[in-house]
GUPA-201871 format. One line per 3 residues: for each residue x, y, z of N, C-alpha, C. Coordinates in steps of 0.2 Angstrom, whole numbers. Example, Ala and Ser with C-alpha at 12.3 -4.5 7.8 and 13.67 -1.06 7.14 Angstrom:
! GUPA-201871
66:-28:39:62:-22:39:66:-16:39 | 64:-11:35:68:-5:36:64:0:39
This chain:
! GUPA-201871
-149:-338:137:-152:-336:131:-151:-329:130 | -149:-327:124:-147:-320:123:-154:-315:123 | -154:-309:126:-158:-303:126:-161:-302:122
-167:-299:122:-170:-297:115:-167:-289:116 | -163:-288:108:-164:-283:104:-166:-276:109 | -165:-272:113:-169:-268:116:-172:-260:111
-171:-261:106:-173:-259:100:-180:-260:100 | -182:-265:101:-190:-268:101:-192:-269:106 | -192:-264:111:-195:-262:117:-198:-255:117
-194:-252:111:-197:-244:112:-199:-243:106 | -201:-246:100:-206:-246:95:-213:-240:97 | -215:-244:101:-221:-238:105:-219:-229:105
-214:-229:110:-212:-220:110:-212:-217:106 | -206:-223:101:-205:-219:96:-210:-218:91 | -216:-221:89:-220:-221:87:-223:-214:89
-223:-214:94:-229:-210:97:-225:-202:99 | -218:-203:98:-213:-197:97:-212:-194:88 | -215:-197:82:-216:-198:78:-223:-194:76
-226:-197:79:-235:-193:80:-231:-185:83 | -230:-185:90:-230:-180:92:-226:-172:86 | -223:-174:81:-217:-172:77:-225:-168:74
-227:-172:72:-234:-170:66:-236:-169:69 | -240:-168:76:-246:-163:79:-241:-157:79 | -236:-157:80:-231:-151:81:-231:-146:76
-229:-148:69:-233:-145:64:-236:-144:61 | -244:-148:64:-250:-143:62:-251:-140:66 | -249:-138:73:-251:-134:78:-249:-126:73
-243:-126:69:-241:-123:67:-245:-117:64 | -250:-119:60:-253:-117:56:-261:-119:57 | -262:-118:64:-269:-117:67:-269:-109:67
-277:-108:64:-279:-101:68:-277:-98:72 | -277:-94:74:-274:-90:81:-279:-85:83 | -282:-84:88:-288:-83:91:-286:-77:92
-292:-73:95:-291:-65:96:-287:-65:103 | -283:-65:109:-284:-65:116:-281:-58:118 | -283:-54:123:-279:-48:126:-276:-43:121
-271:-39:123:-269:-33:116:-264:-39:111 | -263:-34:109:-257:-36:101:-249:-36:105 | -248:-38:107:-240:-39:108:-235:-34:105
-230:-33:108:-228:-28:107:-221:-27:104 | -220:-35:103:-214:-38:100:-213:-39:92 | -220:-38:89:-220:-37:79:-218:-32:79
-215:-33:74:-213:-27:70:-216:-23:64 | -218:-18:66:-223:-16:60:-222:-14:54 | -213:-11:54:-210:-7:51:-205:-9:45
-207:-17:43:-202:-21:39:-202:-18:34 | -209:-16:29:-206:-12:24:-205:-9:24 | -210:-3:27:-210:2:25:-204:7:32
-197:4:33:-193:7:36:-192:15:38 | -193:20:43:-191:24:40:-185:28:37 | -182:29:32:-175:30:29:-173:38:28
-169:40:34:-168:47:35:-159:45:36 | -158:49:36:-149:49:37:-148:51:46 | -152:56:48:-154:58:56:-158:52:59
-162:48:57:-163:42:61:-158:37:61 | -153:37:57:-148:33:59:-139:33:61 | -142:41:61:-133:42:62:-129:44:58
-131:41:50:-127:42:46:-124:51:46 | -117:49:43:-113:54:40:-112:55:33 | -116:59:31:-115:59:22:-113:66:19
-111:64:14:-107:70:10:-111:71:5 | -110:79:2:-115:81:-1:-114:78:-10 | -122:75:-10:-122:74:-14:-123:66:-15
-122:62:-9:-119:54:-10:-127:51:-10 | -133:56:-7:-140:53:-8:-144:56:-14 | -140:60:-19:-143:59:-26:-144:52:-29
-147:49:-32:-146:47:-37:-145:37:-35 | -143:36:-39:-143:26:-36:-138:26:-33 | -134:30:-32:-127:30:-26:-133:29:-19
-135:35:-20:-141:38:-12:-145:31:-10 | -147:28:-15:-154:22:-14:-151:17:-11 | -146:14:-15:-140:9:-12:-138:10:-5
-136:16:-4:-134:17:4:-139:18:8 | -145:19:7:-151:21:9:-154:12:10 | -154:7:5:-155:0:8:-151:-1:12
-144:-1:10:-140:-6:15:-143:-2:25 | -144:4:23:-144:7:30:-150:5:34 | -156:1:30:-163:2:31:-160:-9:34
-156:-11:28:-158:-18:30:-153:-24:37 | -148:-15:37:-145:-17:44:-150:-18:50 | -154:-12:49:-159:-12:56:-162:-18:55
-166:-19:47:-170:-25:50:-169:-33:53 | -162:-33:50:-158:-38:53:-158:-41:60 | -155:-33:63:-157:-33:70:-161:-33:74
-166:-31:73:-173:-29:73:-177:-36:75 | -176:-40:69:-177:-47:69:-175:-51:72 | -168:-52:73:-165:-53:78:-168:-55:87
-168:-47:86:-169:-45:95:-179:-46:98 | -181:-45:91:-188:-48:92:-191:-55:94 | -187:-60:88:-186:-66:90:-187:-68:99
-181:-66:97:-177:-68:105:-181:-66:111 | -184:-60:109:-188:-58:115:-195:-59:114 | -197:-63:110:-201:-67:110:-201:-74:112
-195:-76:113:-193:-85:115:-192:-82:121 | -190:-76:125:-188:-75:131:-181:-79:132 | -176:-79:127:-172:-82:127:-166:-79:132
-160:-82:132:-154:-79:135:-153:-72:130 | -152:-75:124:-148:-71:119:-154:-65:120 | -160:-63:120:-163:-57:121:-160:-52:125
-158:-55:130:-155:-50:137:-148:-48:138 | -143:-53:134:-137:-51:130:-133:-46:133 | -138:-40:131:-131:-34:131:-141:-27:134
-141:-32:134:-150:-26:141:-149:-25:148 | -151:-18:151:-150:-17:157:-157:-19:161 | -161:-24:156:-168:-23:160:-169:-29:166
-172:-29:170:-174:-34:174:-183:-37:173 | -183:-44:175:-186:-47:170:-187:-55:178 | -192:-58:177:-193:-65:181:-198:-67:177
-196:-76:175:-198:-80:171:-201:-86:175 | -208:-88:177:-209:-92:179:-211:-99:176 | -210:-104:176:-214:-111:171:-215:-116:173
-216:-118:169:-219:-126:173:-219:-131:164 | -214:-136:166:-214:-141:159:-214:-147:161 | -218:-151:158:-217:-159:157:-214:-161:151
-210:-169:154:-206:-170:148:-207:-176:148 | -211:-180:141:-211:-186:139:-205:-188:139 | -202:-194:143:-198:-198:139:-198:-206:135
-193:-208:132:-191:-213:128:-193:-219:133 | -192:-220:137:-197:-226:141:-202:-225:146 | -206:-220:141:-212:-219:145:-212:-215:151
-205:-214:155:-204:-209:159:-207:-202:158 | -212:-199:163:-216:-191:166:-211:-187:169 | -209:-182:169:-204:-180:174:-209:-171:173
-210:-169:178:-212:-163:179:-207:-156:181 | -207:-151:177:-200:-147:181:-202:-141:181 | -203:-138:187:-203:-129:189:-198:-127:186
-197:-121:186:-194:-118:184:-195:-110:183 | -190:-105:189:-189:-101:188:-183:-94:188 | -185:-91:182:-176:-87:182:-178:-79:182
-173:-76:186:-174:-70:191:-169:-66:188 | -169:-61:187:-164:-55:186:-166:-47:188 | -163:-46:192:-165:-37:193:-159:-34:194
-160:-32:189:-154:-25:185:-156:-18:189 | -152:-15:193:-156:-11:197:-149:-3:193 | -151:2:192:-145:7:191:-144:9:197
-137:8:198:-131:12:203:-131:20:201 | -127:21:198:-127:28:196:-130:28:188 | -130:34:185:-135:35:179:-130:31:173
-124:32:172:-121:27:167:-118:18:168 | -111:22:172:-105:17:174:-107:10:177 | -111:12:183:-111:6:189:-118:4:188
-120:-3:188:-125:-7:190:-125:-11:194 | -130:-14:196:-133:-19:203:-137:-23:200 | -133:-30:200:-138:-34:198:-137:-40:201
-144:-44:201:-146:-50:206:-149:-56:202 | -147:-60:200:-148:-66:197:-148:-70:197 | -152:-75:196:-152:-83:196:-149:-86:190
-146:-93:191:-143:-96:188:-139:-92:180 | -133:-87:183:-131:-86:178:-127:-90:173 | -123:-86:167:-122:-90:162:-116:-97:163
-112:-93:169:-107:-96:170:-107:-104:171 | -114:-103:176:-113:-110:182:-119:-116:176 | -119:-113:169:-124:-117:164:-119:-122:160
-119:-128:159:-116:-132:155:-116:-129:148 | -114:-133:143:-115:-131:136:-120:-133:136 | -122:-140:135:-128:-143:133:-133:-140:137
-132:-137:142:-138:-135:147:-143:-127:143 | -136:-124:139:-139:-119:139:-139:-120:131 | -138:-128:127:-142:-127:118:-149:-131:119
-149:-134:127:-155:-139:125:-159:-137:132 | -160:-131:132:-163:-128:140:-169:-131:137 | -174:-131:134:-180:-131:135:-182:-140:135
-176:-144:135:-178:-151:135:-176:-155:140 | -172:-151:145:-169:-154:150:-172:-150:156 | -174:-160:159:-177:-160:168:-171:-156:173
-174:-152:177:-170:-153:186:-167:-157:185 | -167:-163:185:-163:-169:186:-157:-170:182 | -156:-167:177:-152:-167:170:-147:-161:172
-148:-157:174:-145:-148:177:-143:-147:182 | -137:-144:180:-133:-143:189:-137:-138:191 | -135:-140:200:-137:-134:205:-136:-129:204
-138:-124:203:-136:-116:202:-139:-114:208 | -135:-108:210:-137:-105:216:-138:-95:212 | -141:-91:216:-142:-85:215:-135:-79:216
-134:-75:212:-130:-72:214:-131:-63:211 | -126:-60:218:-126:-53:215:-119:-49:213 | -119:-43:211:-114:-42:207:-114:-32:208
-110:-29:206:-109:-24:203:-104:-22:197 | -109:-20:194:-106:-20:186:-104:-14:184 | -98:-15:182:-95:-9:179:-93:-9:171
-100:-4:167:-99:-2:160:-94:1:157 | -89:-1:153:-84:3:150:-85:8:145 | -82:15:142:-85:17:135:-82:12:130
-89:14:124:-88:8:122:-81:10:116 | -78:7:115:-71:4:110:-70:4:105 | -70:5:99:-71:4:93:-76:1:92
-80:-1:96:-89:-3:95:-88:-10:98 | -83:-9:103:-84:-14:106:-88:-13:112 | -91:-19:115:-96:-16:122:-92:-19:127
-90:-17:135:-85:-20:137:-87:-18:145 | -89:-23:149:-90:-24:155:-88:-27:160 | -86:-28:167:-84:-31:171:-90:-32:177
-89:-37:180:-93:-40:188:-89:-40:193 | -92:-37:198:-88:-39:206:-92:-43:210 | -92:-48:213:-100:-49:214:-98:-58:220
-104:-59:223:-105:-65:225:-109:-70:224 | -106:-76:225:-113:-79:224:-116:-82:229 | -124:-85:230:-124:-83:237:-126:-91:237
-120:-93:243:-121:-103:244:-118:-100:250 | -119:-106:257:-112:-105:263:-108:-109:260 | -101:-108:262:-100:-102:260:-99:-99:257
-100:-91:256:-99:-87:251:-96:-88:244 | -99:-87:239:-92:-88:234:-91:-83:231 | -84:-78:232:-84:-72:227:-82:-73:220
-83:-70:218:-83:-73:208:-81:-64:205 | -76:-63:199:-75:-58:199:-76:-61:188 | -80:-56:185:-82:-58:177:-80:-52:172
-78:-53:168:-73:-49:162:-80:-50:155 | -85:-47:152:-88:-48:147:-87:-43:139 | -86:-45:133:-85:-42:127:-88:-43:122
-93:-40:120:-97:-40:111:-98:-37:107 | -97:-39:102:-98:-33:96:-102:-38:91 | -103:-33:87:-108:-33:79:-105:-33:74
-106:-33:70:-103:-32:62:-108:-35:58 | -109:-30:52:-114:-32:47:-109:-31:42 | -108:-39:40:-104:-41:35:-105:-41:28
-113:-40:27:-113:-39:17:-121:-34:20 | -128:-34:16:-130:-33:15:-136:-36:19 | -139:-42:22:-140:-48:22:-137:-50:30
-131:-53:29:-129:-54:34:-126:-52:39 | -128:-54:46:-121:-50:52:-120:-54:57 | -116:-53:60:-112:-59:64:-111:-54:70
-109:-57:77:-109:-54:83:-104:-59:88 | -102:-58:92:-97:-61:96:-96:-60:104 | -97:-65:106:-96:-61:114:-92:-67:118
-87:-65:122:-82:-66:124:-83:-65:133 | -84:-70:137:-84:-68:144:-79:-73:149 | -74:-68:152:-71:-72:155:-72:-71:164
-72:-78:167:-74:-78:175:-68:-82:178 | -69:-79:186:-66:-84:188:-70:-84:196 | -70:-88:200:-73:-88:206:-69:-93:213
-70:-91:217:-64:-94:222:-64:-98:223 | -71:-104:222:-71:-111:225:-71:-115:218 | -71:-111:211:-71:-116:205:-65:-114:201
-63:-108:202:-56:-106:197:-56:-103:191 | -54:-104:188:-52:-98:177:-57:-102:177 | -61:-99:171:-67:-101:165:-66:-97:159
-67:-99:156:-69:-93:150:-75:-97:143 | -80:-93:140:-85:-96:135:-86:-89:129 | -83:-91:125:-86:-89:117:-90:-91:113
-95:-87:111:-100:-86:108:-98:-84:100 | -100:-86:95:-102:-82:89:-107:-84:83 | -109:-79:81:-117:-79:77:-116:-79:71
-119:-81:67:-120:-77:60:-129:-80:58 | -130:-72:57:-137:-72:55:-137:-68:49 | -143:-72:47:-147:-68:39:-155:-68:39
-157:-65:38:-165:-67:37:-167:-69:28 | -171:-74:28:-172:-77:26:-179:-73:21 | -183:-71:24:-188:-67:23:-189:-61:30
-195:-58:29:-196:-54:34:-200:-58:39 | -201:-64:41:-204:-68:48:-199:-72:48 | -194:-74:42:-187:-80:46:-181:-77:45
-179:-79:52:-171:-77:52:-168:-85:52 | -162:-86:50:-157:-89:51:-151:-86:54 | -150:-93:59:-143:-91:62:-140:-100:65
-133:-97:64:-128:-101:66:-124:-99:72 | -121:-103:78:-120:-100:84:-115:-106:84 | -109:-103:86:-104:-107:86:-102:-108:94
-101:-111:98:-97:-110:108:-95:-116:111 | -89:-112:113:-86:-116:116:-84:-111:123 | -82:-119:128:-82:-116:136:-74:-119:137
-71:-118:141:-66:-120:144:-65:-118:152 | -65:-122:158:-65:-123:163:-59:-127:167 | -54:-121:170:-47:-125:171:-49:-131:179
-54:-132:180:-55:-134:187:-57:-143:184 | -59:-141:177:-58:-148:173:-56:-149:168 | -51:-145:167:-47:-143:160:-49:-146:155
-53:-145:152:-57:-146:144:-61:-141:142 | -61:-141:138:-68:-138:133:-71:-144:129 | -78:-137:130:-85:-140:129:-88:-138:121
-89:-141:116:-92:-138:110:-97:-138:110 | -102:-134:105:-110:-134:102:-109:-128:96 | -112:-134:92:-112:-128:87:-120:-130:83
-124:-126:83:-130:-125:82:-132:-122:76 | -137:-126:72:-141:-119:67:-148:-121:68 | -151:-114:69:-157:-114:68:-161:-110:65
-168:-111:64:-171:-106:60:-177:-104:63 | -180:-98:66:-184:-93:69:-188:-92:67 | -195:-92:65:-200:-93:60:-207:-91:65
-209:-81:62:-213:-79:63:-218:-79:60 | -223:-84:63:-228:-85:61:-235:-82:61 | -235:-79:66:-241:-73:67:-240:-67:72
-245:-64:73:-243:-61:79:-244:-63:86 | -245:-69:86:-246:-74:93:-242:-80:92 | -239:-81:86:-235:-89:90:-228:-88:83
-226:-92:87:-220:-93:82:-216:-100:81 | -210:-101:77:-206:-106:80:-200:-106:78 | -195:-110:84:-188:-113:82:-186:-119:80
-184:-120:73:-181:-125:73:-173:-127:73 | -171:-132:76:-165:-133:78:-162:-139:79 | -155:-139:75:-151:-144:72:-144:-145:77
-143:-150:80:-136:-148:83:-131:-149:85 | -123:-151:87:-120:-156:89:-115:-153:94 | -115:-158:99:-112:-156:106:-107:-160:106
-99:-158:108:-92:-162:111:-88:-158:114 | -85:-161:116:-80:-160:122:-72:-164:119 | -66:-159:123:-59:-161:120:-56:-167:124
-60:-168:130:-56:-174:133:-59:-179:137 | -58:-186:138:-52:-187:136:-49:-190:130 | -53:-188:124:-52:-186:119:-56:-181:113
-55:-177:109:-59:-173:106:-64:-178:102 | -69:-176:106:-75:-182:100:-84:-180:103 | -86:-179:99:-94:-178:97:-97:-183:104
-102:-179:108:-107:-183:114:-112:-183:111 | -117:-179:107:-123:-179:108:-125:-177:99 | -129:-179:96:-133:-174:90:-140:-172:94
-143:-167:91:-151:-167:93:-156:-164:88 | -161:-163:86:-163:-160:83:-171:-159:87 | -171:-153:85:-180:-151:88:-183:-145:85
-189:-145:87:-192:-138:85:-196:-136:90 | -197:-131:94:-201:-128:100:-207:-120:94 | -212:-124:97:-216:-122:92:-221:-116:102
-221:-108:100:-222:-105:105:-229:-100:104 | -234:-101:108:-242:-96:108:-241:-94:111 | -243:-87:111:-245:-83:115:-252:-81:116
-253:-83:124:-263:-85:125:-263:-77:128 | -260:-74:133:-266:-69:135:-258:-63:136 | -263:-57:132:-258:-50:130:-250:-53:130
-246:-50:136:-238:-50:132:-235:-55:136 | -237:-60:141:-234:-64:147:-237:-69:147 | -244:-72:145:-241:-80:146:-242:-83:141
-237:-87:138:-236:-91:135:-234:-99:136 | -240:-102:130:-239:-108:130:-233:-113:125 | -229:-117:125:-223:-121:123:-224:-128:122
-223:-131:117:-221:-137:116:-214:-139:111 | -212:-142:114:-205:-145:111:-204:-153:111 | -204:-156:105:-201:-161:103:-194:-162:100
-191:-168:103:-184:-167:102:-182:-175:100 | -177:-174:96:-175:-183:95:-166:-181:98 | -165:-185:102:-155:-183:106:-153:-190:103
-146:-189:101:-144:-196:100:-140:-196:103 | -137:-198:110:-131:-198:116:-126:-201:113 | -120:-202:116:-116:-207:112:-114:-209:121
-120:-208:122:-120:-213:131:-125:-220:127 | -127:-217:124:-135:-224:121:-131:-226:114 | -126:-228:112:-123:-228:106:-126:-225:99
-127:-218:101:-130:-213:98:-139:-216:94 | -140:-219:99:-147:-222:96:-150:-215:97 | -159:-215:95:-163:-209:94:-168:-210:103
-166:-203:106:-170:-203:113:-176:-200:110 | -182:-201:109:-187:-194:108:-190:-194:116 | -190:-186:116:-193:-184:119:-199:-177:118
-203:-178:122:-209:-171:120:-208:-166:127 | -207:-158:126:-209:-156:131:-213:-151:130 | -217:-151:136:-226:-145:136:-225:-143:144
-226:-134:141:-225:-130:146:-229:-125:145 | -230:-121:152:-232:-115:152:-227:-111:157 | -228:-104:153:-223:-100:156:-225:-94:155
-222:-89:162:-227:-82:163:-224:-80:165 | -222:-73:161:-214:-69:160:-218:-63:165 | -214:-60:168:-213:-51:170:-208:-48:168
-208:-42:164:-204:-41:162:-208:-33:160 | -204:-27:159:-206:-21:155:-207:-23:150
């Protein structure tokens, strides 16, 4: 007798991963209660920028801040900043990767997330990420000590970090390094690692990193970063990154991130190209929402995964702990791209300057 349909087995989750989508957005636009101080991460300054040619560097000739020529140059220079502003805000509000980027701070993230899944499956996962940036000397050299860095993250590891168990995530091991700052280059930022990682045995790893900015209109700017690795026990690597943001308003930014990884120890690359939208909602919560599609070139070039989600984020007590829920629908092309939903709820409590 042929099986039933396994379609009509998960009617329930998905139900209930459907629910979960709507409490997600009314949580949105709940009240937000008084707790500890005002966070440090708003920005106060959207409108009323301050617009000086000495707070920004500029070089002007006389006379180019008369008149509608002056005002013009005066926006564009007021909406650069805000761009990025919004940008680096965001981010250091999600406690994202992207926040720490191109930062010499040290920072440890501690969390704890449970993760509904599509057959009722509970999976509970710690989780925590360590970095201490220490200066060597006052510019050139740094000392830095880290967990799980970028390299040893898959692609899907590091578009869909906040929906994947332990169990889903390579082993990563901690490592340390000394970093040497280049002057920067045409406005390029250019650094090198020397470093280990620490497993027996040992694995020395030597990393090459590159990024730059560009404000392409008014509105928009795009950024780039380029890092190439290689390590004794895994080989060449290299992964590019690039952005294109605008803000939408003064609380949404949009951005688009395009990456890909290549890894000669398994010669392919790996894609993800993501858009999401960054939507600040108050001064205690916000949210990401995000659309996305994962592939790989071999062994043949073809799409593994879509996903969409939105992690919706409060902040309970002053600048550090924060509470998380993310709901997600994956479509694997391991599940013949059927809809996985899953719910993830977490708490997490940053140290950080």
């Amino acid at each position: 007798m042929a099986a039933a349909h396994p379609r009509h087995r998960f009617i329930t989750p998905a139900t209930a991963s459907t629910l979960s989508l709507l409490i997600a957005a009314l949580l949105l636009w709940m009240p937000s209660s008084a707790y500890g101080e005002d966070p440090e991460w708003v920005d106060p300054d959207w409108v009323e920028l301050p617009i000086t040619p000495d707070a920004y560097h500029e070089e002007w000739l006389p006379g180019e801040r008369d008149g509608y020529k002056g005002w013009l140059l005066d926006q564009r220079t007021a909406w650069v900043h805000r761009v990025n502003r919004l940008g680096r805000s965001l981010d250091g509000f999600f406690a994202s990767r992207d926040a720490h980027w191109d930062s010499n701070e040290s920072y440890m993230i501690l969390s704890g997330h449970t993760v509904f899944r599509k057959r009722g499956d509970i999976d509970f996962d710690p989780r925590i990420r360590v970095r201490l940036d220490l200066p060597y000397t006052k510019e050139k050299f740094r000392l830095i000590i880290e967990s799980d860095p970028e390299e040893e993250l898959s692609v899907q590891e590091r578009a869909r970090e906040r929906s994947l168990t332990a169990f889903e995530r390579r082993q990563t091991s901690a490592s340390g390094a000394v970093r040497y700052i280049f002057d920067e280059l045409d406005k390029w930022k250019l650094s090198t690692d020397l470093g280990v990682r620490f497993r027996f045995p040992p694995n020395p790893f030597w990393r090459f990193q590159a990024s730059r900015q560009w404000q392409l209109t008014e509105y928009w700017s795009t950024r780039f970063h380029q890092r190439v690795y290689w390590y004794l026990d895994d080989g060449l690597g290299e992964t590019s990154e690039l952005y294109f943001e605008r803000p939408l308003s003064p609380n949404v930014l949009f951005r688009a991130k395009s990456e890909a990884e290549w890894n000669k120890d398994e010669d392919k690359f790996d894609f993800a190209q993501i858009f999401s939208i960054l939507q600040r909602i108050d001064m205690r919560r916000a949210a990401e929402w995000q659309i996305g599609v994962l592939g790989e070139s071999q062994p043949t070039a073809r799409t593994t995964d879509y996903f969409a989600n939105v992690t919706y984020r409060r902040l309970l007590y002053k600048d550090w702990l924060f509470y998380e829920l993310t709901p997600e629908l994956l479509f694997p092309r391991s599940d013949s791209f059927k809809p996985n939903p899953s719910i993830s709820i977490g708490i997490e409590v940053i140290f950080a300057e």
